[in-house]
N, C-alpha and C positions, 0 to 999 in steps of 0.2 A: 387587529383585534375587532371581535363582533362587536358592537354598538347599535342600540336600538331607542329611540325614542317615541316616549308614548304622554298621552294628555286625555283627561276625558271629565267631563264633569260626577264630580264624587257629590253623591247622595246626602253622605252623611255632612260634608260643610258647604256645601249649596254652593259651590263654583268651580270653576277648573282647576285641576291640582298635575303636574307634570313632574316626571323622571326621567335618570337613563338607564338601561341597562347593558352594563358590558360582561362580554365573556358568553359562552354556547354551551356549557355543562356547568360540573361541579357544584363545591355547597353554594348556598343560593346565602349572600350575606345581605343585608336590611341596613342600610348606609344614611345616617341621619347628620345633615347639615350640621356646622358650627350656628351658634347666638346669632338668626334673622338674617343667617346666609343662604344659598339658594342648590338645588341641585344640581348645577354643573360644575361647582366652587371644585368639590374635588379633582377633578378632570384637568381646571383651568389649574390647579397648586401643584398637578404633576401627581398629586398622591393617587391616582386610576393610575398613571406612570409608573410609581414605582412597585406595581404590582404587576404588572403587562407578564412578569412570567407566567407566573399560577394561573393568569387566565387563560395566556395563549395555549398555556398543558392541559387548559380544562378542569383546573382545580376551582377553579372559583368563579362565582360570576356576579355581578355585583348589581344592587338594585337602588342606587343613587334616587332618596327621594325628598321634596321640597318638605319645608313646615310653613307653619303659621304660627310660631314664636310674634311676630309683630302685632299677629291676632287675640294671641292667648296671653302668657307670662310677663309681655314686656309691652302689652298694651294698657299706657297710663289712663288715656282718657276712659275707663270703664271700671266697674267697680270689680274689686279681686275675684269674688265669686264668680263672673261673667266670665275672667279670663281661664278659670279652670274646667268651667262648664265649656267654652271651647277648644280648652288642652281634650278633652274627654271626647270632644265631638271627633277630632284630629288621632285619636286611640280608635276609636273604633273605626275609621279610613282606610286605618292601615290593618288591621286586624280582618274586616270585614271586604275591603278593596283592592290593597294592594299584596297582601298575603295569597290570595288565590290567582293573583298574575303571575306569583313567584313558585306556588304548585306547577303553575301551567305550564313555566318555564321552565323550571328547573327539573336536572338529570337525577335528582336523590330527593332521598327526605330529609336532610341536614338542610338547617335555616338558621342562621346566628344575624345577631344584630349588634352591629358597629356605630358607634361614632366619637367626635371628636369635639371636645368644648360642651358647649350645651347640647351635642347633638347626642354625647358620651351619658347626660342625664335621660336622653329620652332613649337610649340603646340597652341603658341599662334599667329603669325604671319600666320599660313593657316586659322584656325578658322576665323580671325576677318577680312581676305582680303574674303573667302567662309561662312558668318555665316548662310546661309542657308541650308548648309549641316549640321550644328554641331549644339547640344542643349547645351552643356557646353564646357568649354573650361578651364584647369587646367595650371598654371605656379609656379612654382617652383626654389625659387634663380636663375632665369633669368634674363638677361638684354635683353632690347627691341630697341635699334638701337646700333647696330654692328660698327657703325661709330662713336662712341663715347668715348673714352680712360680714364675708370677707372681705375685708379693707382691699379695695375701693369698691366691692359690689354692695348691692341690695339686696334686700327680702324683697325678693318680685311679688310678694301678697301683700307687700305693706302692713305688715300686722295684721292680715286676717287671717282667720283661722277655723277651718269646719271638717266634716269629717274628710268631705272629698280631696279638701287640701291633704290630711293627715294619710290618706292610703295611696297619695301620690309625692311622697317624696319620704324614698328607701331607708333612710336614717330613722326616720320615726317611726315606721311602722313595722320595720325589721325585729326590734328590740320584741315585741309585743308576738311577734307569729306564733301559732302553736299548731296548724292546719300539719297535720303529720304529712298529709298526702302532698301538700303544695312544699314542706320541708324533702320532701325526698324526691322531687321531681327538683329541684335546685341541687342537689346532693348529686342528682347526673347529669349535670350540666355544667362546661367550663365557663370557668367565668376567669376575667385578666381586667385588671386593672394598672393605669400605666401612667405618671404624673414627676412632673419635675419635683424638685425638693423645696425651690424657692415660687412655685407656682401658688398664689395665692387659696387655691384650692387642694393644697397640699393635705391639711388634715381631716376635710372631709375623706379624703380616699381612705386612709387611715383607718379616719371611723368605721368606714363603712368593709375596710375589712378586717376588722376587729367583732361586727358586727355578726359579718358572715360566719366565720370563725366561730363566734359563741353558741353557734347554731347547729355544730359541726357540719358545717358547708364549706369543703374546700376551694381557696381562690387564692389566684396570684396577682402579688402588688410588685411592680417594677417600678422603681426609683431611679430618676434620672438626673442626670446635672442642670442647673439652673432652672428656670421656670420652665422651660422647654414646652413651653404654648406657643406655637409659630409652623406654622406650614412648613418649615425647611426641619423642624426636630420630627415634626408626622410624618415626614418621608419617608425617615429611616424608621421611625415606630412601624408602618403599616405590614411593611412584610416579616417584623420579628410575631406581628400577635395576632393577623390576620389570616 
């Protein structure tokens, strides 16, 4: 399997930011960590594994990239607003940095954005604020507004609340769209959603395709047994939706 590694310092968060990429053609997917995990996690969980066909067929090629969750969302010591003002710095990295690594690389125009945990909020949250960059967009045991406290998680704003928080996290500000043009550039775009039943972020996925749905924006929600958050149920997830 190709594999490539790559490191540079990115502009827009003023320090080094590293990825890998595997596979030599195909769609070019946008792979975002689990919650303050790193970009090789995939690799080391087997889940680049259990995809090794599609890539080695040249269906797919994957663009495993780190975040700064520890920076942004889940850094206490700052106040909420800081931490979204550098979720927003870490949007535009990827928009602006690592999107044109993925032109360069990649054999097509198809670019979809995957991930898994929190990585399934940030996979799904760029897609559906840019659906005209993306042709699919994959979530995986994510929850989709951060501001909302399923037993045992947090409101990572801690009760704040501003616009920036309210046009980055898809429950709230879905309900509200009327952008006809940004509505039917979602309308051709897959979208999959995919979430245990007893996974505590069970009925945000719900909502959020309830949401979809009211928009007539079609999307598929797969229900699975148990909580099914755990590298060994993503195994099997990655090549049913990927």
């Amino acid at each position: 399997m190709h594999r490539e590694y790559h490191k540079w310092y990115s502009k827009h968060l003023e320090r080094d930011m590293e990825l890998l990429v595997f596979g030599h053609a195909g769609r070019a997917v946008l792979m975002f960590p689990t919650r303050m995990a790193r970009f090789y996690d995939y690799e080391n969980w087997g889940i680049v594994n259990s995809l090794s066909d599609k890539i080695e067929r040249g269906e797919l090629q994957l663009f495993c990239v780190d975040s700064v969750d520890a920076e942004s969302f889940y850094n206490q010591s700052v106040f909420p607003s800081v931490r979204i003002a550098r979720h927003l710095q870490y949007e535009r990295y990827l928009l602006d940095e690592v999107l044109p690594l993925m032109y360069q690389k990649g054999t097509s125009n198809w670019i979809e954005t995957v991930g898994f945990s929190m990585g399934a909020y940030h996979a799904i949250n760029l897609s559906l604020k840019y659906p005209q960059l993306f042709k699919k967009t994959v979530g995986i045991s994510g929850r989709y507004d951060l501001t909302q406290s399923p037993n045992p998680f947090t409101d990572l704003m801690g009760g704040f609340r501003d616009e920036l928080v309210y046009f980055n996290m898809p429950e709230q500000y879905l309900p509200n769209l009327q952008d006809v043009n940004l509505i039917a550039s979602l309308k051709s775009m897959e979208i999959i959603l995919a979430v245990g039943e007893t996974d505590p972020f069970f009925e945000s996925n719900n909502r959020l395709s309830q949401l979809l749905w009211e928009k007539g924006i079609t999307n598929q929600l797969y229900k699975w047994d148990n909580d099914a958050h755990r590298p060994h149920y993503w195994r099997r997830m990655a090549p049913l939706y990927i």
